[in-house]
C-alpha positions in Angstrom: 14.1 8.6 2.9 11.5 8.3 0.7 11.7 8.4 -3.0 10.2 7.0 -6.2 11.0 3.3 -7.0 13.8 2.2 -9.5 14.0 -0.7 -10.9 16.6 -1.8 -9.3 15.0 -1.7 -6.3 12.6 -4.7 -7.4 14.5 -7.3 -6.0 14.4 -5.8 -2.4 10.8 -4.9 -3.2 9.9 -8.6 -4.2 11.5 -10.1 -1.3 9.6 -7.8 1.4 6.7 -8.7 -0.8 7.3 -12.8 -0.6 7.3 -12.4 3.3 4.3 -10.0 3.8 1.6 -11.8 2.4 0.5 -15.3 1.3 -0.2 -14.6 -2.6 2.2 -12.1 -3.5 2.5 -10.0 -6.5 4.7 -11.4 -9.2 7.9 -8.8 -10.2 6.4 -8.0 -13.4 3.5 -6.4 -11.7 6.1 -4.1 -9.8 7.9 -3.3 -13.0 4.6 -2.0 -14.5 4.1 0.4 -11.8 7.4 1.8 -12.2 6.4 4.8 -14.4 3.7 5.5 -11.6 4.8 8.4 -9.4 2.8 6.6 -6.3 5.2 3.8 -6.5 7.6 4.8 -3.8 10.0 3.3 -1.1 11.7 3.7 2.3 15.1 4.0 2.2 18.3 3.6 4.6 21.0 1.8 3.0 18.7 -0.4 1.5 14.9 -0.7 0.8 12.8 -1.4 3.8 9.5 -1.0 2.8 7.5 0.1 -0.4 3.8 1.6 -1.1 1.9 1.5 -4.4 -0.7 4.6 -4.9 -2.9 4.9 -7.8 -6.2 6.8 -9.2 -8.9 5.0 -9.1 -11.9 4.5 -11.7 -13.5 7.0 -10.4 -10.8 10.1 -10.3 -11.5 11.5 -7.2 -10.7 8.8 -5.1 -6.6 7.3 -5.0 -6.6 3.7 -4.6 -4.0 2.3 -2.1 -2.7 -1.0 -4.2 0.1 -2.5 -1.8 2.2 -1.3 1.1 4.4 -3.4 3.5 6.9 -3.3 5.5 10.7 -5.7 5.6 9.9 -8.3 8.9 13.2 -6.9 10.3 11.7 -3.8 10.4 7.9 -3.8 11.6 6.4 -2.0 14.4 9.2 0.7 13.8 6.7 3.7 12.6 8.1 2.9 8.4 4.2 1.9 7.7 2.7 5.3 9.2 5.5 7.4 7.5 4.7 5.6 4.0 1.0 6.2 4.4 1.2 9.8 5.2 3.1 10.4 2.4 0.9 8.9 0.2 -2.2 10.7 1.6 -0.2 14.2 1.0 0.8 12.8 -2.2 -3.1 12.4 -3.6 -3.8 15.5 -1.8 -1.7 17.1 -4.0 -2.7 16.2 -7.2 -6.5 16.7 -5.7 -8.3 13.5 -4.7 -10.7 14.2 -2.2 -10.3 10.1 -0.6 -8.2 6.7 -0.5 -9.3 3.3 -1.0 -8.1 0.2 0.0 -8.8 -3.4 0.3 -7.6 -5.8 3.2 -8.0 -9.4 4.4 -11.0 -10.0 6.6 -8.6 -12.4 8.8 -6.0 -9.5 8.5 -7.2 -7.9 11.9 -4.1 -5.7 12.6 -4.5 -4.1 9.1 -7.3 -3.2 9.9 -6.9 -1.5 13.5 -3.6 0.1 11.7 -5.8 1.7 8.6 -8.6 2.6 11.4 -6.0 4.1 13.5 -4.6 6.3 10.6 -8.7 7.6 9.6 -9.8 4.9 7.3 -13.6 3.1 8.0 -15.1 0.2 6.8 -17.2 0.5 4.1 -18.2 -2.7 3.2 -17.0 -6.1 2.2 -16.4 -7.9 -1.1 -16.8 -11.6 -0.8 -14.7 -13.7 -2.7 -11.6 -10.9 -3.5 -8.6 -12.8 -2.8 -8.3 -16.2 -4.5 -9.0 -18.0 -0.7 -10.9 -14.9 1.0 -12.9 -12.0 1.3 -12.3 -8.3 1.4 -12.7 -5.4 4.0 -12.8 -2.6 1.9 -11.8 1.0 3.8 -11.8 4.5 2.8 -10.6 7.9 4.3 -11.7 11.2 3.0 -9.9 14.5 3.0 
């Protein structure tokens, strides 16, 4: 199930967060996104993976902040299911596109974001603290 996030869920979140990627967000990031309605996670039993959705600076286009996915549970179709439903969620309150960054080492990324309709288009150097940025987009 998905559904907005609690607070309570923030432990859950933090530790999916602290094995997905190599500078994770600090909990009080998570807690400020609370109020956001494209904070959201999967649910069964427990939380197993979490998505952050946002407007951008420029209103038409949603920026896609974090998602990931609990290790026990990759490669299981959680990522795809989270995406969509944020896609249908900016659809609904009218953006026309999504955003994202991603690692230039992070190659699956990548082919999972091109998979789902997203292009490159372009590269920031210099995003993260120890590497650059593939920056991708999907319009609507």
């Amino acid at each position: 199930m998905i559904r907005r996030a609690l607070v309570s869920d923030i432990p859950e979140i933090i530790e999916i967060e602290n094995s997905s990627f190599a500078v994770p967000w600090p909990d009080f990031l998570f807690k400020a996104h609370l109020n956001n309605p494209g904070f959201v996670v999967y649910e069964q039993d427990k939380v197993l993976a979490y998505a952050i959705v946002a407007s951008s600076e420029d209103k038409r286009k949603a920026h896609l902040q974090s998602i990931a996915v609990h290790k026990e549970y990759l490669r299981q179709g959680i990522a795809s299911k989270m995406l969509e439903w944020c896609i249908d969620l900016v659809k609904l309150y009218g953006f026309n596109k999504m955003m994202l960054e991603v690692r230039e080492s992070n190659v699956g990324a990548q082919l999972f974001y091109s998979n789902n309709g997203f292009l490159v288009e372009e590269k920031i150097d210099s995003y993260y603290i120890d590497e650059n940025a593939i920056v991708m987009g999907r319009e609507f």
